[in-house]
C-alpha positions in Angstrom: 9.3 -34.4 -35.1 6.0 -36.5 -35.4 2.9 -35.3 -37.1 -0.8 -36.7 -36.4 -2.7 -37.6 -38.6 -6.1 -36.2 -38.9 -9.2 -37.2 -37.8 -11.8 -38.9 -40.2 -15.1 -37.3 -40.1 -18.1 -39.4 -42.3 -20.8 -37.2 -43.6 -23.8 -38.1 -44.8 -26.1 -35.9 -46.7 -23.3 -34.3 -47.9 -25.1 -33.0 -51.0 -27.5 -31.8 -49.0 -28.3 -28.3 -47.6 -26.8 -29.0 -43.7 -24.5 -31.4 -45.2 -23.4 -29.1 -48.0 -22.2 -26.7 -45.3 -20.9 -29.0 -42.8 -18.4 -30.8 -45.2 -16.4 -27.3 -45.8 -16.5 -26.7 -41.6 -15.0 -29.7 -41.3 -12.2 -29.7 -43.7 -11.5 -25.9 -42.5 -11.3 -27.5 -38.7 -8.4 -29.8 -39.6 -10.7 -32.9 -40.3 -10.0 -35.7 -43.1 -14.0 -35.5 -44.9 -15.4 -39.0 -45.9 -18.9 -39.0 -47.2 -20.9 -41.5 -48.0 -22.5 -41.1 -51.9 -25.2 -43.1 -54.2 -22.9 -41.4 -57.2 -19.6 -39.3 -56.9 -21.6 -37.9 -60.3 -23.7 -36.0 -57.5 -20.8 -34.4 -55.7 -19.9 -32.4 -58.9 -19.5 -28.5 -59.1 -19.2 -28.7 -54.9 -15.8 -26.9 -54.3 -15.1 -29.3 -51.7 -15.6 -32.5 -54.0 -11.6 -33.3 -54.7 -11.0 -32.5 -51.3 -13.3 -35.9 -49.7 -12.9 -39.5 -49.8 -16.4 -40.3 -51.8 -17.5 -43.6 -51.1 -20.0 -45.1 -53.2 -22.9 -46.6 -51.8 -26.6 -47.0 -50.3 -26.9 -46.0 -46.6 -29.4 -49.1 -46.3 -26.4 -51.4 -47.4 -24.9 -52.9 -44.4 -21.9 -53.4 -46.9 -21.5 -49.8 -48.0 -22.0 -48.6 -44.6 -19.0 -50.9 -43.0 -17.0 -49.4 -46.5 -17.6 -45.9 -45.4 -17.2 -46.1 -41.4 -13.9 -47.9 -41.4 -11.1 -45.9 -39.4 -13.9 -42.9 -38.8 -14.0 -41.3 -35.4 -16.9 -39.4 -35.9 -19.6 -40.1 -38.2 -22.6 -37.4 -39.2 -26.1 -38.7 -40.1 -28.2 -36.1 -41.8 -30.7 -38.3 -43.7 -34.3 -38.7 -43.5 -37.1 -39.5 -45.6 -38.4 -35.9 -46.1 -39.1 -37.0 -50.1 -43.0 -37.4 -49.7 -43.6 -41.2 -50.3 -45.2 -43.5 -47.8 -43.8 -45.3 -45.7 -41.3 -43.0 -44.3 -41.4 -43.8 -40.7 -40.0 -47.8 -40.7 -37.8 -46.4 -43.9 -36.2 -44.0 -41.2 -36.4 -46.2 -38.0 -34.6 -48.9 -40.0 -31.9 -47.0 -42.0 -31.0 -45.5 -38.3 -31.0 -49.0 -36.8 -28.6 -50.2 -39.6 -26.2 -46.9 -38.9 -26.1 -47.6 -35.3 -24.9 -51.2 -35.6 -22.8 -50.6 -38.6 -21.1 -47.7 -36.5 -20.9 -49.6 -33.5 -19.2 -52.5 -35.6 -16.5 -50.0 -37.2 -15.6 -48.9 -33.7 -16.9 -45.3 -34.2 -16.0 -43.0 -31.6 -19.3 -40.6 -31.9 -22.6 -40.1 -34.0 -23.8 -36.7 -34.5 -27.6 -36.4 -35.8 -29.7 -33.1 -36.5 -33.3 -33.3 -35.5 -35.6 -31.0 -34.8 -37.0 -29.0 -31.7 -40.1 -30.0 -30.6 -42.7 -29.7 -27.0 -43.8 -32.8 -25.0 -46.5 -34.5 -26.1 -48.1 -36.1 -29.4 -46.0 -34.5 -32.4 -46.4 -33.9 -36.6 -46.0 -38.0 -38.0 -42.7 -36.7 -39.6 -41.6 -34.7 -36.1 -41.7 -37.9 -34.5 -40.2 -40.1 -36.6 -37.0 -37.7 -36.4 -37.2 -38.0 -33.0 -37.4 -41.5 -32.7 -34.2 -41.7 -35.1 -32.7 -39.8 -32.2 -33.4 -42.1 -29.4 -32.2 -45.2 -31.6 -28.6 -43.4 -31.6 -29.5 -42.7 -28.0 -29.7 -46.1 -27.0 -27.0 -47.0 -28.9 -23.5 -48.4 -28.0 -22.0 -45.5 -30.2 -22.2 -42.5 -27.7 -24.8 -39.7 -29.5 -25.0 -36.0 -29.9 -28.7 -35.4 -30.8 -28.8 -31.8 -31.8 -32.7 -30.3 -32.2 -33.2 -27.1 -34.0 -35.8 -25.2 -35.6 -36.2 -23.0 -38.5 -33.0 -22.7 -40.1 -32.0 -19.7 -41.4 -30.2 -19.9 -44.7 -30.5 -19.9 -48.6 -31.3 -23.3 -49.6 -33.2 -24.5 -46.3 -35.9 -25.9 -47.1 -37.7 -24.4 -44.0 -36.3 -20.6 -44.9 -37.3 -21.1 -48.5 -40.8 -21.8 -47.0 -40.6 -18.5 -45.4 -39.1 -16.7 -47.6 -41.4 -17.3 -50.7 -44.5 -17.3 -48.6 -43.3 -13.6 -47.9 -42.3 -12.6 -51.2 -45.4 -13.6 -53.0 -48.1 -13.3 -50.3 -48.3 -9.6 -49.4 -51.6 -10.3 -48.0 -52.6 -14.1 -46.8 -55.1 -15.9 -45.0 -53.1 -18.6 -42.7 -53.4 -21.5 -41.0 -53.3 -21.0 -37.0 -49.6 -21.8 -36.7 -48.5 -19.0 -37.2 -49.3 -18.0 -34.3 -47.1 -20.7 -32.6 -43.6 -19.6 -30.9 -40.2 -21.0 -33.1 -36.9 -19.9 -32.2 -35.0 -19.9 -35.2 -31.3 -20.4 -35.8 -28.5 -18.9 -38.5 -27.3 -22.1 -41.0 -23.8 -20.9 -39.8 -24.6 -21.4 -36.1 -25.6 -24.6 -36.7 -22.5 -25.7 -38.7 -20.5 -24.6 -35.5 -22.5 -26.7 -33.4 -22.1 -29.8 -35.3 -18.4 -29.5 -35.7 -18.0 -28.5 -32.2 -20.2 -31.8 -31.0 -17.2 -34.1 -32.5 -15.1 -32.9 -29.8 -18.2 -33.7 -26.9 -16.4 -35.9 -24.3 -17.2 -39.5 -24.8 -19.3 -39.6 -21.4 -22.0 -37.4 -23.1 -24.8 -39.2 -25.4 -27.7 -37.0 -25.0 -30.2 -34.4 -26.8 -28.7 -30.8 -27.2 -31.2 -27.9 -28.1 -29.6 -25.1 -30.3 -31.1 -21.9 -31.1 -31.0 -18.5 -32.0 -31.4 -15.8 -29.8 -34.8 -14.4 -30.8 -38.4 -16.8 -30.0 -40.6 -15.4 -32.6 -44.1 -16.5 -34.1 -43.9 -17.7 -37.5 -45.8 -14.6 -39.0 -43.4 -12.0 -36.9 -40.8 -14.1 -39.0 -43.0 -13.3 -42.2 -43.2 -10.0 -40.7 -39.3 -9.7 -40.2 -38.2 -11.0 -43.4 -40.0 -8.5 -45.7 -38.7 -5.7 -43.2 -35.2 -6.8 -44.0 -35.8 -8.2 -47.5 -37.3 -4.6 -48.2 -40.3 -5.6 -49.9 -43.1 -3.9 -47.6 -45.2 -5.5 -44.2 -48.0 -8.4 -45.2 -51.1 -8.5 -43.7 -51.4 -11.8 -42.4 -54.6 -13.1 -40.5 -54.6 -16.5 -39.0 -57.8 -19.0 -39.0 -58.2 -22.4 -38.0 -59.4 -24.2 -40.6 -57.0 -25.3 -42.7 -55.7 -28.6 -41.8 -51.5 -29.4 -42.4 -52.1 -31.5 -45.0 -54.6 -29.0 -47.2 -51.6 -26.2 -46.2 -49.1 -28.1 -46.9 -51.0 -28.5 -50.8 -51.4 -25.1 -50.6 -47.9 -24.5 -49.9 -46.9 -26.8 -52.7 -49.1 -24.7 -55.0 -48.2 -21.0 -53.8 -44.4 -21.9 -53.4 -41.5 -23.8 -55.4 -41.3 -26.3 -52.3 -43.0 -29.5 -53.3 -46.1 -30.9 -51.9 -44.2 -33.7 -50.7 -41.7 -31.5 -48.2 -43.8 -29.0 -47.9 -46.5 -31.2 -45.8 -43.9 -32.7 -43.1 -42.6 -29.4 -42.8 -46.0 -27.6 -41.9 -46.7 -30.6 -39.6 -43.6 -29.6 -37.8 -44.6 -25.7 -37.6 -48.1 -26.9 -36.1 -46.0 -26.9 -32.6 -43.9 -24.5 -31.1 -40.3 -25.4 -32.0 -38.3 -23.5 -28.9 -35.4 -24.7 -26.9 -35.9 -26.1 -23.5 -32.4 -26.1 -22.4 -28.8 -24.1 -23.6 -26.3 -26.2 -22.7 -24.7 -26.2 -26.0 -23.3 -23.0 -25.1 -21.8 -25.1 -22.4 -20.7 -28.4 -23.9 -19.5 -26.9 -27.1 -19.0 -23.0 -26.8 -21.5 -19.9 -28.4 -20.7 -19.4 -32.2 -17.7 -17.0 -33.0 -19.1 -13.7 -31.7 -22.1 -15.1 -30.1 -25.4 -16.3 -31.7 -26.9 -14.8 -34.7 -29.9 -12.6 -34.8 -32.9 -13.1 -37.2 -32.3 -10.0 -39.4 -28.4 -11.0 -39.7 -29.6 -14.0 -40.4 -31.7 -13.1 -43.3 -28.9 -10.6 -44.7 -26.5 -13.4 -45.1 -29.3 -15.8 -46.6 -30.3 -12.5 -49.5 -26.9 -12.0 -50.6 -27.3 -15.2 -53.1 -31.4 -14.3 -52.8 -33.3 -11.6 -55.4 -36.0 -11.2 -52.9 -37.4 -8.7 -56.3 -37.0 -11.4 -58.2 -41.1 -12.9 -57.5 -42.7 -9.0 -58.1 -40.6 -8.3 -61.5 -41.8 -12.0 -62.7 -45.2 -11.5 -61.7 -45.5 -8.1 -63.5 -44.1 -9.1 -66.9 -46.4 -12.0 -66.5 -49.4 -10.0 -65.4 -48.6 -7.7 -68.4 -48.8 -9.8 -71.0 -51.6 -11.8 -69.6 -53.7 -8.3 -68.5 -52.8 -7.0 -72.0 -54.4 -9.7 -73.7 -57.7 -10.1 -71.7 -58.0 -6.2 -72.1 -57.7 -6.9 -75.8 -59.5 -9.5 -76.1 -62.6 -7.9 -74.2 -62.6 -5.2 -76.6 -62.6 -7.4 -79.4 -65.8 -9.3 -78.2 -69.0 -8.2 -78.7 -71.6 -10.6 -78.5 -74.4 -8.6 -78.8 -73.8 -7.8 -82.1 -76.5 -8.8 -84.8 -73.8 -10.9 -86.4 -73.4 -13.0 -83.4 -77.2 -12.6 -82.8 -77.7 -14.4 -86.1 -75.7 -17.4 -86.1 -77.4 -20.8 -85.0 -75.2 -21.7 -82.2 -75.2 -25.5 -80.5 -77.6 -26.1 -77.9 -74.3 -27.0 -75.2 -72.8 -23.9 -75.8 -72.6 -22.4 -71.7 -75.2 -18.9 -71.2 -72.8 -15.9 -72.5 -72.2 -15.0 -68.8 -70.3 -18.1 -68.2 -67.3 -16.7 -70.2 -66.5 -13.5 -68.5 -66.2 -15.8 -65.6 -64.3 -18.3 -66.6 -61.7 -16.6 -68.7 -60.8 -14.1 -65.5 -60.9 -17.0 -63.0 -58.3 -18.5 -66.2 -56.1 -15.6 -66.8 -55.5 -15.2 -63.4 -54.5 -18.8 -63.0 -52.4 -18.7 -66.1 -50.4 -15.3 -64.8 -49.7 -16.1 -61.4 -49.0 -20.2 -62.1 -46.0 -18.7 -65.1 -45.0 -16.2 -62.9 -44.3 -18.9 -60.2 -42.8 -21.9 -62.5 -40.3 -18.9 -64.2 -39.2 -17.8 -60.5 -38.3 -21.7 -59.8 -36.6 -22.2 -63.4 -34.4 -19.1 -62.4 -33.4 -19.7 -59.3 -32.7 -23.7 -60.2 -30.2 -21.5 -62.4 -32.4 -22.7 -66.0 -32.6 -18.8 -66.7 -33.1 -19.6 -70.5 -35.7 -22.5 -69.3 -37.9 -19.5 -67.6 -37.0 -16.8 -70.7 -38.0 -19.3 -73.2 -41.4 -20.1 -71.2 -42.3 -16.0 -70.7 -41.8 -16.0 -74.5 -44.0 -19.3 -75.0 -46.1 -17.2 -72.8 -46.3 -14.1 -74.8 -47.0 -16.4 -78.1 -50.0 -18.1 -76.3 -51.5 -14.3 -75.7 -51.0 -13.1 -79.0 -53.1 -16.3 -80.2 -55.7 -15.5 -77.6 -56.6 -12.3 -78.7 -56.2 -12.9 -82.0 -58.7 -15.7 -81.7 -61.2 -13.4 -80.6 -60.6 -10.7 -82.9 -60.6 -13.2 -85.9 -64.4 -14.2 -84.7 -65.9 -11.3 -83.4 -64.9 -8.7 -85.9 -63.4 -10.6 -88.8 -66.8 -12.7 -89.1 -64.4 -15.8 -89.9 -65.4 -19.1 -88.0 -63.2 -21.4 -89.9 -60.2 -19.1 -89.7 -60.8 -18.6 -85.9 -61.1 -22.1 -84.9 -58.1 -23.0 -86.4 -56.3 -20.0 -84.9 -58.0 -21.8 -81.4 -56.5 -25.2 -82.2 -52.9 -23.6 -82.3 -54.0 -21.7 -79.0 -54.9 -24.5 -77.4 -51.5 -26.4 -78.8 -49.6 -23.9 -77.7 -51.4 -24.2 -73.9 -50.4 -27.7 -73.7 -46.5 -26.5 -74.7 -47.5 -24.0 -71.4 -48.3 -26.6 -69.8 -45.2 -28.9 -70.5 -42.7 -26.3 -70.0 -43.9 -25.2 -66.7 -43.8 -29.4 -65.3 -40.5 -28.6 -64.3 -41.4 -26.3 -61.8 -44.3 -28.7 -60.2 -46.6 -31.3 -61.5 -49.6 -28.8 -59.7 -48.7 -26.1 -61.5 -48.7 -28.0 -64.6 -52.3 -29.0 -64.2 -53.6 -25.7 -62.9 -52.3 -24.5 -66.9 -54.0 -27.8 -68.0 -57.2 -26.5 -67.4 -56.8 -23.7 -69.3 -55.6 -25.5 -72.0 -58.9 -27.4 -71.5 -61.1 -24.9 -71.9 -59.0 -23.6 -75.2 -59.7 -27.0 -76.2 -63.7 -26.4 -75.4 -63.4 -22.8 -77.1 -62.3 -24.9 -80.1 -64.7 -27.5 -80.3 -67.6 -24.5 -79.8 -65.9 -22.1 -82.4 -65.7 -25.5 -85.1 -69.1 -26.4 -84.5 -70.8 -23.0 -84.7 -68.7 -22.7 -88.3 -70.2 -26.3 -89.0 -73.5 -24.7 -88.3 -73.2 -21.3 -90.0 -71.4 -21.7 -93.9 -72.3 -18.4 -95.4 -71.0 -16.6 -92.4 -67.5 -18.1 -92.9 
């Protein structure tokens, strides 16, 4: 009796999200996993990881790649420069160009790439770059399955985490005219079956495949959708158009744990309608086990390792403290007292109306920014990283309305501006502890550790100016 041996399937991008998935679906189909690493450090805590051949290398390295694509019948390329520094179109056209020789060079049997849908026409900078990493395996001597999808539904998709926290912590939003536009979005799971199933395309076939879900549905009926099924109540969303991809893609960056830097190529992919123009995937390769998934089953599987609570309960012990200590603090100032009335103030001190202003505009910024950069530490499973920063948090409220109180009622200039500095030392720890999160979060807190800095400077130089009253 003779046994085959298995097939040798190279992944690469195996650590991330697609990749991630695909590597299981493979070994579970009866493949032998290769994948292609920069560290085998990387591929630690992954259940699969003693279960592939890791090979070392740079997928840039004509080396590595002939290393890694020796004996492989099918190789998977899931890279591209989605990281937010310039340059990323000749990065992509030339690491594709290098994968295609190198593959044709090991005698590869197929390459399988995952793009993305997309209409005829001018596309996103980033949209078209994927696409032109398609053609180059198109023209190719390797034959090419070019899969395009759209949204993928799934925890850890960087296009669902879009959605997702867009929904959670926008209940009411004014958005960019995209919305509008028509996406058909697919399950993470149905798109694992089509990549293992395009391995087995016969060798005759090197072309573009569409894959979808079974639902076309605007990107705020998605919004819409997802807080029906996430049970966390309908948004009001109204669309304008006047914010530009790269401003929402800031404003993303701001508003959401996805960075700046993947959050702009992927809201230059939502401004066009990302549907499928063809099905023939069900043909070629066969409909996922019991048929495609719908949106709302989508969205189940992705929330049972999602807290879809987890943004409102953050916000609301953040709110809390921070609303508890402007409350107080109001209460505590009164600068129409004859005290205050009396002191001989410096002539840059801002009109008394200035501060109202300012400190809401502040505490708003300082709740909302903590509640965010906590979310991220906890779901980046650092829960002792976001405890330790509500606590920081907590500390810096304490000092605020203490300042206050020391000043306004105490009468004690010296004392308060002191117990400024170590609010305004303990902003900057704010600050620092929340980088993790995202460097704009991080200076949005800045500011406010800015202005603690002003109130300190004011508060030391009206006790310069007043000694009996200290």
């Amino acid at each position: 009796m003779t046994t085959t041996a298995p097939r040798t399937a190279l992944v690469t991008g195996a650590t991330g999200y697609i990749g991630g998935a695909l590597v299981p679906a493979l070994l579970d189909a009866g493949w032998s996993v290769r994948v292609l690493t920069r560290s085998r450090a990387g591929l630690e805590g992954r259940p699969w990881a003693d279960d592939v051949d890791a090979v070392e290398g740079d997928a840039t390295s004509p080396d590595d790649l002939g290393r890694a694509l020796e004996g492989v019948e099918v190789a998977y390329y899931l890279l591209h420069s989605m990281d937010g520094q310039g340059d990323f179109v000749q990065r992509d056209r030339t690491m594709a160009q290098g994968f295609a020789a190198a593959a044709a060079d090991a005698g590869t049997d197929r390459i399988v790439y995952l793009s993305g849908l997309h209409p005829r026409g001018d596309l996103s900078e980033h949209l078209a770059s994927r696409v032109e990493v398609g053609e180059i395996f198109l023209h190719a001597p390797v034959p090419a399955a070019v899969l395009q999808a759209g949204v993928v539904l799934g925890d850890g998709s960087a296009s669902f985490d879009m959605l997702r926290h867009l929904t959670e912590r926008l209940p009411a939003m004014v958005a960019p005219k995209w919305v509008d536009n028509q996406i058909q979005p697919i399950a993470v799971d149905d798109v694992v079956h089509y990549l293992v199933g395009a391995a087995d395309l016969p060798s005759d076939i090197n072309r573009t495949l569409d894959i979808g879900g079974p639902e076309v549905l605007t990107y705020a009926e998605m919004m819409q959708r997802y807080a029906e099924t996430a049970g966390i109540g309908r948004r009001l969303i109204v669309s304008v158009p006047v914010l530009t991809p790269r401003l929402a893609g800031l404003w993303v960056g701001l508003v959401t744990p996805i960075s700046a830097g993947i959050a702009r190529p992927l809201v230059g992919s939502l401004v066009h309608e990302a549907v499928c123009h063809e099905s023939d995937a069900l043909t070629l390769i066969g409909p996922p086990p019991g048929g495609p998934t719908r949106f709302d089953a989508a969205v189940r599987a992705a929330l049972r390792t999602v807290d879809p609570l987890r943004w409102r309960h953050t916000v609301q012990r953040t709110v809390g403290m921070v609303g508890t200590a402007a409350v107080v603090g109001s209460l505590l100032t009164d600068p129409k007292s004859r005290w205050y009335a009396s002191l001989d103030k410096p002539k840059w001190q801002p009109p008394p109306a200035a501060f109202p202003v300012v400190w809401t505009a502040l505490y708003a910024e300082v709740a909302l920014l903590t509640a965010a950069a906590s979310s991220v530490l906890a779901e980046r499973d650092h829960p002792d990283d976001a405890r330790d920063l509500e606590r920081a948090l907590a500390v810096n409220m304490v000092l605020n309305a203490g300042w206050t109180g020391l000043f306004f009622r105490g009468h004690r200039p010296w004392l308060a501006a002191a117990e400024c500095a170590a609010l305004t030392a303990s902003s900057v720890d704010l600050a620092r502890r929340v980088a993790p999160a995202g460097r704009g979060k991080s200076t949005g807190l800045l500011a406010y550790a800015g202005w603690c800095a002003f109130a300190t400077a004011l508060t030391t130089a009206i006790a310069r100016r007043n000694p009996r009253s200290s």
